[in-house]
C-alpha positions in Angstrom: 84.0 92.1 100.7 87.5 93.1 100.6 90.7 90.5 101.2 92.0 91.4 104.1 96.0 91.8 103.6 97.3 91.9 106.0 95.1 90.1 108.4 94.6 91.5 111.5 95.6 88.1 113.3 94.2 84.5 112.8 90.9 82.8 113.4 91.8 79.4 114.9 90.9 80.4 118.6 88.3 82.6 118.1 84.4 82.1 117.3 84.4 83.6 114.4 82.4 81.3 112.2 85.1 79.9 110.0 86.5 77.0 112.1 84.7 73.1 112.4 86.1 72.9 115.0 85.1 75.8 117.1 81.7 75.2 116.0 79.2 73.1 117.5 77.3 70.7 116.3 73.9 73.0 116.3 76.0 75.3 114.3 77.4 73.2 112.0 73.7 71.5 110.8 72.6 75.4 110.1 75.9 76.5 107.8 75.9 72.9 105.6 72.3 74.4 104.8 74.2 76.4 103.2 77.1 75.6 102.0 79.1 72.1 102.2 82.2 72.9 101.7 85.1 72.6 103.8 88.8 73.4 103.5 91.3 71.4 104.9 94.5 72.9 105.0 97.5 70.4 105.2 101.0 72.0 106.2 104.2 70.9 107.8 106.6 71.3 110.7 109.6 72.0 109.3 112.9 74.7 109.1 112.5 77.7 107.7 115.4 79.8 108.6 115.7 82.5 111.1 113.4 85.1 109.7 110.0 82.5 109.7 108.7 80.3 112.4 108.7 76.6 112.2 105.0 76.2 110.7 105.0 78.6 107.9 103.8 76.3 105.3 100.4 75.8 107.9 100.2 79.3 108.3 100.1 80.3 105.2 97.7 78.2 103.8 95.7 78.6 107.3 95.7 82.2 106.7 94.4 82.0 103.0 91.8 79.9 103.7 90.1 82.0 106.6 90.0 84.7 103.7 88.7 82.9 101.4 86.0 81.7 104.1 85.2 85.5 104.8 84.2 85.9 101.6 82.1 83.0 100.6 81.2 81.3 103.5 82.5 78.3 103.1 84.1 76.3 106.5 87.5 75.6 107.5 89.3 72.7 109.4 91.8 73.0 112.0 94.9 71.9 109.8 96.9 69.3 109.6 100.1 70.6 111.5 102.6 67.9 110.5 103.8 66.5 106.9 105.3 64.3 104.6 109.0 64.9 103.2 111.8 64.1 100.8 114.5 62.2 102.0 117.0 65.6 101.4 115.1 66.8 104.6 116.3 64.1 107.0 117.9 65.3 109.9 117.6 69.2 109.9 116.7 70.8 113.0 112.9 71.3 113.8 111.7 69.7 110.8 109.5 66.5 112.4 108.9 63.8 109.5 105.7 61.8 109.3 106.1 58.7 106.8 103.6 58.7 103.7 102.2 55.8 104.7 101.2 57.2 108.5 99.9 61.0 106.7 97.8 59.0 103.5 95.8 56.9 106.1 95.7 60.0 108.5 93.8 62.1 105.9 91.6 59.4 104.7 90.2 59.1 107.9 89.9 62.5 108.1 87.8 62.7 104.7 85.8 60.4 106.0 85.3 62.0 109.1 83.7 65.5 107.2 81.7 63.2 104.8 79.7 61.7 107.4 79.5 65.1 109.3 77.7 66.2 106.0 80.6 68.0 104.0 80.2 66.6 100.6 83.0 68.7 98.9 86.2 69.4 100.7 89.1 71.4 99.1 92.2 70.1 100.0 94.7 73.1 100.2 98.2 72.7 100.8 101.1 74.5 101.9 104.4 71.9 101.9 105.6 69.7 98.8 103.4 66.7 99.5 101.7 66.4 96.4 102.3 62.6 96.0 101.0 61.4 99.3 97.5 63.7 99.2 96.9 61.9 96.0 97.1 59.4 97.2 95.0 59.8 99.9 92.3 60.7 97.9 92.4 57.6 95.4 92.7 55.6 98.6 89.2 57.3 99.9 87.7 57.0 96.4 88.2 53.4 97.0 87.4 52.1 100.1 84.9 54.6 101.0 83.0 54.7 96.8 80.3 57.4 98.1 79.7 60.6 96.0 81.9 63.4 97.1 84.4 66.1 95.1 87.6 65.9 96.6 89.7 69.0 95.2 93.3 69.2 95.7 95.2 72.3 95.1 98.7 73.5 96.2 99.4 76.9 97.0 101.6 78.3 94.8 100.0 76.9 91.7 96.8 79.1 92.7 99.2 82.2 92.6 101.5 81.5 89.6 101.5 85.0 88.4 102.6 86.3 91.7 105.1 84.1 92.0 107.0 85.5 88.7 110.4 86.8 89.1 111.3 90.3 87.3 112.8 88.9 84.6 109.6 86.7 84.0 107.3 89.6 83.7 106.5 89.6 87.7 106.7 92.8 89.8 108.3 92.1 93.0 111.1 88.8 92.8 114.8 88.8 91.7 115.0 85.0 92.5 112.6 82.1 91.7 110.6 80.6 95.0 112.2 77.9 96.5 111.7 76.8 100.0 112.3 79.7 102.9 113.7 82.1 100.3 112.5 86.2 100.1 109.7 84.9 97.8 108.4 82.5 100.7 109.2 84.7 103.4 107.4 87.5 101.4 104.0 85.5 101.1 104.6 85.1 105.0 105.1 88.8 105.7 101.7 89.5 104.1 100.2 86.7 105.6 101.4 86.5 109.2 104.0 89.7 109.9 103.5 89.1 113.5 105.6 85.9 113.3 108.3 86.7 110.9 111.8 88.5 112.1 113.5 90.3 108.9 116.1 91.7 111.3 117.1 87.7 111.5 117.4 87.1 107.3 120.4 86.1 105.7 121.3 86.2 102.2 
């Protein structure tokens, strides 16, 4: 099976097989058969300029996930549509701040949640610079819960280091390095989700 880029729309309202949540609970039993794995995508609500709508770092790891579901089966959680951030983000329109303490126990619970349900390997994928409080979250689990499970964490953009090169770094596409809401960001988006992105509205 191909990748599908660009997708032709998401999967989070439709039956599709890829969702937990649009599953029921006959359908679940059958696919953990199968496979037991489930990806939980973890994004924010934040700014990201004109040209990209408000939860681009949920989309965008939303978006990878259903592919990479497609192709091996695995399930997908509804994601987690509010983050974590640095104190520099304080007061900018849009962006809606959970505190670390609030997200950590929030995804604990939710690990805990998918281990009972029967998912006994969850990847943790995320799409917003909240590295420290995941972690964390996952120690926390470790801890209180002690059962056997593989928690993997991985961030986006260090799954696609290569395509994130500038020019000058021996990439093929960037004359700047990523940073947040930039063409490389907005680029990722554009492949991902074009239907939600405006180029007309992109400033330099």
């Amino acid at each position: 099976m191909k990748w599908e880029i660009p997708p032709k729309g998401g999967h989070m309202d439709l039956p599709t097989g890829i969702y937990f949540q649009n599953m029921s609970n006959a359908e679940v039993a059958e696919r953990l058969k199968k496979n037991d794995i489930i990806i939980i995508p973890v994004g924010s609500t934040e700014n990201h300029g004109p040209q990209a709508p408000y939860g681009e770092d949920t989309f965008l790891v939303t978006r990878l996930a259903e592919q990479v579901a497609l192709k091996t089966g695995c399930t997908v959680a509804q994601p987690i549509w509010y983050g974590s951030h640095p104190s520099h983000h304080l007061g900018m329109p849009g962006t809606i701040i959970i505190p670390e303490e609030t997200l950590a126990a929030y995804l604990r619970a939710i690990f805990a949640g998918f281990w009972n349900t029967g998912f006994r390997k969850m990847i943790i994928l995320n799409g917003h610079g909240q590295d420290y409080v995941i972690s964390m979250a996952m120690h926390q689990f470790g801890k209180k819960y002690q059962v056997a499970a593989i928690l993997l964490y991985l961030h986006w953009w260090f799954a696609c280091k290569e395509q994130l090169k500038t020019k000058e770094e021996g990439g093929t596409s960037f004359e700047t390095p990523f940073i947040h809401a930039d063409e490389v960001e907005t680029s990722f988006s554009m492949a991902l989700f074009p239907e939600m992105c405006d180029l007309s509205k992109a400033v330099d």
